[in-house]
C-alpha positions as CSV (number, residue, x, y, z in Angstrom):
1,X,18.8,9.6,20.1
2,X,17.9,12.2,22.8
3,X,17.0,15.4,21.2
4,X,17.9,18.5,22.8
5,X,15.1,20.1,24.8
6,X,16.5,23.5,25.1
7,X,13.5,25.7,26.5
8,X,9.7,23.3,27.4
9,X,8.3,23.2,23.6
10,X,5.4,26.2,24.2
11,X,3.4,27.9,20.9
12,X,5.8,30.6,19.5
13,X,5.0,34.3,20.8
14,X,5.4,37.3,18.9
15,X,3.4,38.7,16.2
16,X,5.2,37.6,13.0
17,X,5.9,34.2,15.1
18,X,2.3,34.0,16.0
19,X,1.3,34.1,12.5
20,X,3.8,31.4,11.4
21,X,2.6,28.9,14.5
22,X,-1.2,29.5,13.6
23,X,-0.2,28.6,9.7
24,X,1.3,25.8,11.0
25,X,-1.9,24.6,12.6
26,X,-3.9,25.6,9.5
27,X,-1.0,23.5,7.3
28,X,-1.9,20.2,9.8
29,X,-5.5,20.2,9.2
30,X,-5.1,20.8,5.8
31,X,-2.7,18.4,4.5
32,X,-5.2,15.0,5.6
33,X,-8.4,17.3,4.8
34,X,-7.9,18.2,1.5
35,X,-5.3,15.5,0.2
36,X,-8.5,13.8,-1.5
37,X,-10.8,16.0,-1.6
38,X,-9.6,18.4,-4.0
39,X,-7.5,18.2,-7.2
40,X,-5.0,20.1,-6.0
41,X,-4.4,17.4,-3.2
42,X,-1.1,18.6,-1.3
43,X,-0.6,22.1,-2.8
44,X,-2.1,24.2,0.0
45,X,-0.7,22.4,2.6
46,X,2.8,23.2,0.4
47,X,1.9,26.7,0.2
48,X,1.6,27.3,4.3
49,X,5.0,25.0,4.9
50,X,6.3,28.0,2.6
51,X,4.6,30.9,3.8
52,X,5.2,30.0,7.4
53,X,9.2,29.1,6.7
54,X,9.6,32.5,5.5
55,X,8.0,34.1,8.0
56,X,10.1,32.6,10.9
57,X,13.4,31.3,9.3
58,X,15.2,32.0,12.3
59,X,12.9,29.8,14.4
60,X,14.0,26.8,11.9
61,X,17.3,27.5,12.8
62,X,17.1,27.4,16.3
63,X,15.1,23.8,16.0
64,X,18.1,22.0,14.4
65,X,19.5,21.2,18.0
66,X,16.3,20.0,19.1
67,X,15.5,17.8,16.1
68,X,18.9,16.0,17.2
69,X,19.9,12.3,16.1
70,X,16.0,12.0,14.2
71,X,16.3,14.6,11.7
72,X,20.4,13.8,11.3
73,X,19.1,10.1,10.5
74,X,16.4,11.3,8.5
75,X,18.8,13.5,6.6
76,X,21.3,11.2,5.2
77,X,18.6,9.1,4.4
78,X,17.1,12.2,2.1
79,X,20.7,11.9,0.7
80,X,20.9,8.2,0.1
81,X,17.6,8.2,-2.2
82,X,18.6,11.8,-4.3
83,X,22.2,10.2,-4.8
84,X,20.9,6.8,-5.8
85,X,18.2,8.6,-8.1
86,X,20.9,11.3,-10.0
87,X,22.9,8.2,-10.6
88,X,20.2,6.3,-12.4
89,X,19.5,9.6,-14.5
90,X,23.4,9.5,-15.1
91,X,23.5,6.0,-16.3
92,X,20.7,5.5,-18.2
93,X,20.3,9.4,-20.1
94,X,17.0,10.0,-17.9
95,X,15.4,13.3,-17.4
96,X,15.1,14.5,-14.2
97,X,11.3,13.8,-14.3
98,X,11.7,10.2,-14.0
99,X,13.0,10.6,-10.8
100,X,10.8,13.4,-9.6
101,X,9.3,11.3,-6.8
102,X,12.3,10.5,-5.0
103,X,13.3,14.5,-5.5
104,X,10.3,14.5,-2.2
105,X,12.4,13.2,-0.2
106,X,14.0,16.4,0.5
107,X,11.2,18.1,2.4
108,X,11.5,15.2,5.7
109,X,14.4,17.1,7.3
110,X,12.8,20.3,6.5
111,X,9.6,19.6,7.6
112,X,10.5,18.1,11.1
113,X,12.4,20.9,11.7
114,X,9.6,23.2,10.9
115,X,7.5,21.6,13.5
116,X,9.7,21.8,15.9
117,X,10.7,25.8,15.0
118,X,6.6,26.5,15.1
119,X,5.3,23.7,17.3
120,X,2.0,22.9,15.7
121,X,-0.5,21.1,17.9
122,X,-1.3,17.5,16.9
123,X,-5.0,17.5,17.7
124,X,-5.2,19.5,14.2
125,X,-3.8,17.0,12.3
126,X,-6.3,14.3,13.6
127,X,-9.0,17.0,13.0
128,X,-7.9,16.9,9.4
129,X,-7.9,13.3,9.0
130,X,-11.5,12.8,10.6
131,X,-13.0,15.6,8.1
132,X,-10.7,14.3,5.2
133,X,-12.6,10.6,5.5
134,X,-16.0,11.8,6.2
135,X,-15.9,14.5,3.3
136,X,-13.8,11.4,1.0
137,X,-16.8,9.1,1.2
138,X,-19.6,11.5,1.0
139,X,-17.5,12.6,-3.0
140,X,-17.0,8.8,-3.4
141,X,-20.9,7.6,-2.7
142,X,-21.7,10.6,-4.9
143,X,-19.7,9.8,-7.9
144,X,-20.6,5.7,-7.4
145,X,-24.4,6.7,-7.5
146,X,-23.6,9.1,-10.5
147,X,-22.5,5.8,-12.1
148,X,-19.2,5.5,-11.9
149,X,-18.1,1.6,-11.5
150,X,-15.7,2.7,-8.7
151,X,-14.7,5.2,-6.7
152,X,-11.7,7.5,-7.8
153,X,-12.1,11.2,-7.2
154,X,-8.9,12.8,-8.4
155,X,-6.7,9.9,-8.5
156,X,-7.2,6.7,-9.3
157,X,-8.9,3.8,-7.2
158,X,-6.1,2.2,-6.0
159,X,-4.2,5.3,-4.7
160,X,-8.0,7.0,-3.2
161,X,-7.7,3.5,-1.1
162,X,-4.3,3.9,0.0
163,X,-4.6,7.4,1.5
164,X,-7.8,6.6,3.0
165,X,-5.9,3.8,4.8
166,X,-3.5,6.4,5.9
167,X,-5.6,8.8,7.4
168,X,-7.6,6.1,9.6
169,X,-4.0,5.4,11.3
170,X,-4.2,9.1,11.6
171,X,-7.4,9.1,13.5
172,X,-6.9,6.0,14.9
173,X,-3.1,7.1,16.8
174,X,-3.2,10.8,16.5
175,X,-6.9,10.2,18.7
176,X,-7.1,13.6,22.1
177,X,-8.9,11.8,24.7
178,X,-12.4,11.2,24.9
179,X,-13.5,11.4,21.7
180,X,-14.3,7.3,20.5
181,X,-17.7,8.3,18.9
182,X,-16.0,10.4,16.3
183,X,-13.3,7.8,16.0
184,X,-15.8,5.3,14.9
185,X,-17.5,7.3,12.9
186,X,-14.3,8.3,10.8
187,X,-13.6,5.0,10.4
188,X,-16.9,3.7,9.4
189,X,-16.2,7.1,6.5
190,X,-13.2,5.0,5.6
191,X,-13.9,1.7,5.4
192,X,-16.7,2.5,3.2
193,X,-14.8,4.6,1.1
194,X,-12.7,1.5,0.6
195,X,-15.6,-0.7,-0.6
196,X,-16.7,2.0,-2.8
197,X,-13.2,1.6,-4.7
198,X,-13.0,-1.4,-4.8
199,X,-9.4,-1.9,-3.7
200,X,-8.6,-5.2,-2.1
201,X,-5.1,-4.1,-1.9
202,X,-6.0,-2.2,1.3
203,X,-7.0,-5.2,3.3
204,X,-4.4,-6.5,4.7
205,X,-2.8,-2.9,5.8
206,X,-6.8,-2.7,7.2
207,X,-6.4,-6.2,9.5
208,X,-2.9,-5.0,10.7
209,X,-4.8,-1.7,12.1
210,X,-7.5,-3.7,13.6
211,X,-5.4,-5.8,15.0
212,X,-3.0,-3.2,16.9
213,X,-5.9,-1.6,17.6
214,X,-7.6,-3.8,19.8
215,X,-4.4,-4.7,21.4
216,X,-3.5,-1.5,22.4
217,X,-6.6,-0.9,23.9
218,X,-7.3,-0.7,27.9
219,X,-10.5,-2.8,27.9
220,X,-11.0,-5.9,29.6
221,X,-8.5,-8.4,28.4
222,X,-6.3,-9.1,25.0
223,X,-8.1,-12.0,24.5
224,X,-11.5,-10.4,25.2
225,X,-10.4,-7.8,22.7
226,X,-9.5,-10.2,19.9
227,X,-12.6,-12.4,20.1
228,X,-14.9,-9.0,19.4
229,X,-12.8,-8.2,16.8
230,X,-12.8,-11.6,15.0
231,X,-16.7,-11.4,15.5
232,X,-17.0,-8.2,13.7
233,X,-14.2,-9.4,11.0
234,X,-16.5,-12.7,10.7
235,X,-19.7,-10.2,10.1
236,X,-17.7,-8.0,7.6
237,X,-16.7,-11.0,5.6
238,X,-20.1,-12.7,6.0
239,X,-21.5,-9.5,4.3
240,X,-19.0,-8.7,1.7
241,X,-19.8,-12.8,0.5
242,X,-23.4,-13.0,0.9
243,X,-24.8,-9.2,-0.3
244,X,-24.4,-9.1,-4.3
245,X,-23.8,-5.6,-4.5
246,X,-21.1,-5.4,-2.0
247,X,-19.5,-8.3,-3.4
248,X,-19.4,-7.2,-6.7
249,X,-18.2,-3.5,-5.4
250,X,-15.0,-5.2,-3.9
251,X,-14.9,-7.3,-7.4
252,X,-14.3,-10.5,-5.5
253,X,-16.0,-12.8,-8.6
254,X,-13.9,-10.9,-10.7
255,X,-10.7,-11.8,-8.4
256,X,-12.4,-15.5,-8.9
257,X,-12.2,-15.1,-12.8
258,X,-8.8,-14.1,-12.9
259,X,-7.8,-17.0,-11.0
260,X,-9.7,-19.3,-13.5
261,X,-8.2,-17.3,-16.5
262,X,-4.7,-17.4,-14.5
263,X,-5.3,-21.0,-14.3
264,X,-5.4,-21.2,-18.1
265,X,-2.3,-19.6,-18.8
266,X,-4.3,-16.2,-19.7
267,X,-2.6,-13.1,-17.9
268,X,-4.7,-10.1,-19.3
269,X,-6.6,-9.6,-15.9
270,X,-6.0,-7.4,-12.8
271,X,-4.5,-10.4,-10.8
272,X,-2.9,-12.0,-13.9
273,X,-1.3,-8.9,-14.7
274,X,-0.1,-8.5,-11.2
275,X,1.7,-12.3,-11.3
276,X,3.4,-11.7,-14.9
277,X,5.4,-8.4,-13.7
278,X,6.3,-10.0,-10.6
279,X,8.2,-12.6,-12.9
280,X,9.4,-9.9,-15.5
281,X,10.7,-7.8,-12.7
282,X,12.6,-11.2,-11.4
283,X,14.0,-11.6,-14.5
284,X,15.0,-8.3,-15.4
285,X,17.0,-8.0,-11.6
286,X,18.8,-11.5,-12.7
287,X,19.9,-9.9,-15.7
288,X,20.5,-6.4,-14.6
289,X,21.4,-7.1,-10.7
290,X,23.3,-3.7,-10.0
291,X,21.5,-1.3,-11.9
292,X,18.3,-2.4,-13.1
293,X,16.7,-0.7,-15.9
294,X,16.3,2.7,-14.8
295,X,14.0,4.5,-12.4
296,X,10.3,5.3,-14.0
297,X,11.4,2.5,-17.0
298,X,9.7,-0.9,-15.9
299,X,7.8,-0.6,-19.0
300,X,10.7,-1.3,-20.9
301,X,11.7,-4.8,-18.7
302,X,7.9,-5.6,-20.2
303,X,9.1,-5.6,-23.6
304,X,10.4,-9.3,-22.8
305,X,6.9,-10.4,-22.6
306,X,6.1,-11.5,-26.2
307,X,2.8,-9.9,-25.9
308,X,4.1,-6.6,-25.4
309,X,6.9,-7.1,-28.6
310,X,3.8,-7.8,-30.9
311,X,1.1,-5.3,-29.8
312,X,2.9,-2.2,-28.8
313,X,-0.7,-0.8,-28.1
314,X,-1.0,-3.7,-25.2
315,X,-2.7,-1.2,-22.4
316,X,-1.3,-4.1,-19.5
317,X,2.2,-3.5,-21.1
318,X,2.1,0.3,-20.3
319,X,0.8,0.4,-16.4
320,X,4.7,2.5,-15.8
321,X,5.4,0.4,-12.8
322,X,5.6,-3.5,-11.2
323,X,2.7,-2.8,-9.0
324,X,4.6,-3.9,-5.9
325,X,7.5,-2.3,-4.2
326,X,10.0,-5.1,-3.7
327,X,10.0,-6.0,-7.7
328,X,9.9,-1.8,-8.3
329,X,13.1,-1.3,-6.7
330,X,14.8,-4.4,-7.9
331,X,13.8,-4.4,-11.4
332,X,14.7,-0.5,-11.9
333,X,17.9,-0.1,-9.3
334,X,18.8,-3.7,-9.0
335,X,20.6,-4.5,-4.8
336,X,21.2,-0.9,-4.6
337,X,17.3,-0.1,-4.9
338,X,16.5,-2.9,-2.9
339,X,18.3,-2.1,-0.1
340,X,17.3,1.7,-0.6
341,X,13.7,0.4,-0.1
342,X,14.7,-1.2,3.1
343,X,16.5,2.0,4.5
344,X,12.9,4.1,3.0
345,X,10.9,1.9,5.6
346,X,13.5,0.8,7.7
347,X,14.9,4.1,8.8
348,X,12.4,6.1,10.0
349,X,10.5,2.9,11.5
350,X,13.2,2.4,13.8
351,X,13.4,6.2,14.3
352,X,9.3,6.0,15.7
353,X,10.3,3.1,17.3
354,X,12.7,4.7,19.3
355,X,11.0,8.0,19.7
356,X,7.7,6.1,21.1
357,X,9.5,4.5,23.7
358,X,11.0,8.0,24.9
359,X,7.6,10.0,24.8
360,X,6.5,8.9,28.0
361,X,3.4,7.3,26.9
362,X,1.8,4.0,28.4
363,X,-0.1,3.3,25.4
364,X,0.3,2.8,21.8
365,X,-0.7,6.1,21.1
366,X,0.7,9.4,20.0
367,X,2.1,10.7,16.8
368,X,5.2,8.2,17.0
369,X,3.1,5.6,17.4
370,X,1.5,6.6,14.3
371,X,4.4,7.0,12.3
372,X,5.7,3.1,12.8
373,X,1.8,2.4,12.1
374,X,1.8,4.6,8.8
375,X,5.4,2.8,7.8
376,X,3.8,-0.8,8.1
377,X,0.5,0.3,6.4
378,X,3.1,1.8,3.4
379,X,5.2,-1.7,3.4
380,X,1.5,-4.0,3.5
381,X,-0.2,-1.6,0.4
382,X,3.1,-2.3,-1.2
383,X,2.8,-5.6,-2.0
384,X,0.2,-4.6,-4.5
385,X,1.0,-1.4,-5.4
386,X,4.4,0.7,-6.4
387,X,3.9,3.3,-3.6
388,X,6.5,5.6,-4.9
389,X,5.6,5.4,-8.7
390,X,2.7,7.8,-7.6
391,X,3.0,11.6,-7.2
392,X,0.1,11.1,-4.2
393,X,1.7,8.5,-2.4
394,X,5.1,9.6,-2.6
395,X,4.5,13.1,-1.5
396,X,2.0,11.9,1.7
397,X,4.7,9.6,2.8
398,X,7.6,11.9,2.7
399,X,5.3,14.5,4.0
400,X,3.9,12.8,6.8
401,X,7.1,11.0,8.1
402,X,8.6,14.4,8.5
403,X,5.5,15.8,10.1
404,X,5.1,13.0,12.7
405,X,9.0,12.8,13.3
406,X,9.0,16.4,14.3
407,X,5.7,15.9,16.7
408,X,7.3,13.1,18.4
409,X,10.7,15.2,19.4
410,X,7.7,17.6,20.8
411,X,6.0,15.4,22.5
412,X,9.2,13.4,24.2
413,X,11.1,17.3,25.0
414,X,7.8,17.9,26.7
415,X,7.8,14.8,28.7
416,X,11.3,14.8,29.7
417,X,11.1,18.7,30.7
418,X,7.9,18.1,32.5
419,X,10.1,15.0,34.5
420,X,12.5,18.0,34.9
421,X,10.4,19.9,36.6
């Protein structure tokens, strides 16, 4: 897993290989900057990947022997979910929309590669995550105090939370030295953005980043570390309890009422809902364990809900997905999807994994150290959300594990020619 260091990673020179490096930067500040705050999300980050390929193809070229064992990994991975996905349009007579989100997958060898052709510097991708959350909840306050009951911007709720999550485990492990006052303020930007959606998904994908957070930190003691941060979690929850309007922002008396209606044998409620296609997506992987149903058709497993047979107009029978990952993959692609999903998190977690411990860092920091953070906050948002039943979501993750793949292969040829040296 030792990728090729060839000459110490340095900014390309040359004028046409100038212009490509300084489009990469522009492409890294972009893509966390503007993937919320404008309805064309990931399009002009797409544009500069394009523009700066074509400008420097040989330079892509070159990379392949230093992107090594990551980006071969990586690669037949890419393969694994575009072979699984034509054979489910094979079987079941799809189009090849349905399976347009796994079609993303492609770009993670490609986009590794082209960081390590143009060598993009990390501080602007953590620049672009600090101004994507700040401008993110100055649109999201404005549109709640317009009157909107949450927070949605160009997306939906759900998804807005999910990417804000995202791009605090940006700021958080992507973080140049010195600079803990903007950290906290970007952070403060996301975790209200969160309330203002609403999105209790998010919250255990939130603890987890405390957590490693204050672990990872050189300051006093672990223990020291986790006491202020269960003080502060005990002042959070205190608040979101005892102030109405924060309580109702995060809908935790609705979450109460859907556990009384739940109790009553009433499903038609955002939790209820949740709990009835976790048991249709059970049964339909019991009845269909090799192949499922088809990718982009778990509204068709809901047709064994009576509800659903009755009222064809039933709006909780056509949500297009299980709302979790695990019952997603199972119900649509049976064991195959299943264990697809595990190689989608799996693989490129143990890549990070691997490429942290060879970066020469002391601390959990870096972009490596982002990537197994971004994997786990992907794996925790799924239990409550199909991540890759959304263009959003599927396209940020595909984007970003090639991105921070390729800036960890940087940062460890760095380290290992500056050990050279």
């Amino acid at each position: 897993m030792n990728p090729a260091a060839g000459d110490l990673p340095g900014a390309p020179v040359g004028g046409r290989q100038r212009t490509a490096h300084w489009l990469a930067q522009i492409g890294l500040f972009c893509l966390p900057a503007l993937v919320l705050t404008v309805p064309i999300n990931l399009l002009p980050y797409g544009l500069l990947l394009l523009a700066s390929t074509l400008l420097a193809p040989e330079l892509l070229w070159r990379a392949r022997h230093m992107g090594g064992q990551p980006v071969k990994v990586l690669t037949w991975l890419m393969l694994a979910v575009l072979a699984l996905g034509l054979l489910s349009v094979l079987m079941f007579e799809q189009g090849l929309r349905d399976v347009d989100n796994r079609s993303r997958f492609v770009v993670i060898p490609w986009i590794a590669l082209w960081v390590c052709a143009l060598r993009p510097d990390l501080r602007w991708l953590w620049r672009g995550a600090l101004a994507g959350l700040l401008v993110t909840f100055a649109m999201s306050l404005w549109q709640v105090l317009q009157g909107a009951p949450r927070a949605e911007l160009f997306t939906n709720a759900i998804v807005l939370a999910d990417i804000v999550m995202v791009l605090m485990v940006l700021l958080v492990f992507c973080r140049p030295s010195r600079r803990w006052s903007l950290v906290i303020v970007g952070m403060a930007a996301g975790c209200g953005t969160i309330v203002l959606t609403g999105s209790r998904g998010v919250f255990a994908a939130l603890l987890a980043l405390l957590v490693v957070l204050a672990l990872s930190l050189r300051w006093r003691t672990g223990t020291a570390r986790l006491s202020v941060l269960a003080g502060m979690l005990a002042i959070g929850a205190t608040l979101l309890l005892s102030v109405p309007e924060l309580r109702h922002q995060v809908r935790l008396s609705e979450l109460h009422s859907d556990m009384q209606r739940m109790e009553q044998g009433d499903s038609d409620s955002s939790a209820g809902a949740r709990v009835e296609r976790l048991q249709v997506a059970w049964d339909t992987f019991l009845d269909h364990p090799l192949v499922g149903v088809g990718i982009g058709h778990f509204d068709d497993a809901m047709q064994r809900v009576p509800v659903c047979r009755e009222n064809p107009d039933e709006q909780r029978c056509h949500l297009g997905h299980a709302h979790n990952d695990v019952a997603e993959w199972a119900a649509t692609q049976g064991m195959p999807g299943l264990l697809l999903l595990l190689a989608v998190y799996g693989v490129p977690l143990w890549v990070f994994v691997r490429l942290h411990r060879r970066s020469g860092r002391s601390t959990f920091r870096g972009p490596a150290a982002a990537g197994i953070m971004i994997v786990t906050t992907y794996v925790l948002c799924g239990l409550t959300q199909s991540m890759f039943a959304h263009q959003m979501t599927a396209s940020f993750y595909v984007t970003i594990v090639g991105l921070l793949a390729g800036l960890s292969i940087l940062e460890g040829a760095r380290h290992r020619g500056a050990n050279a040296g």
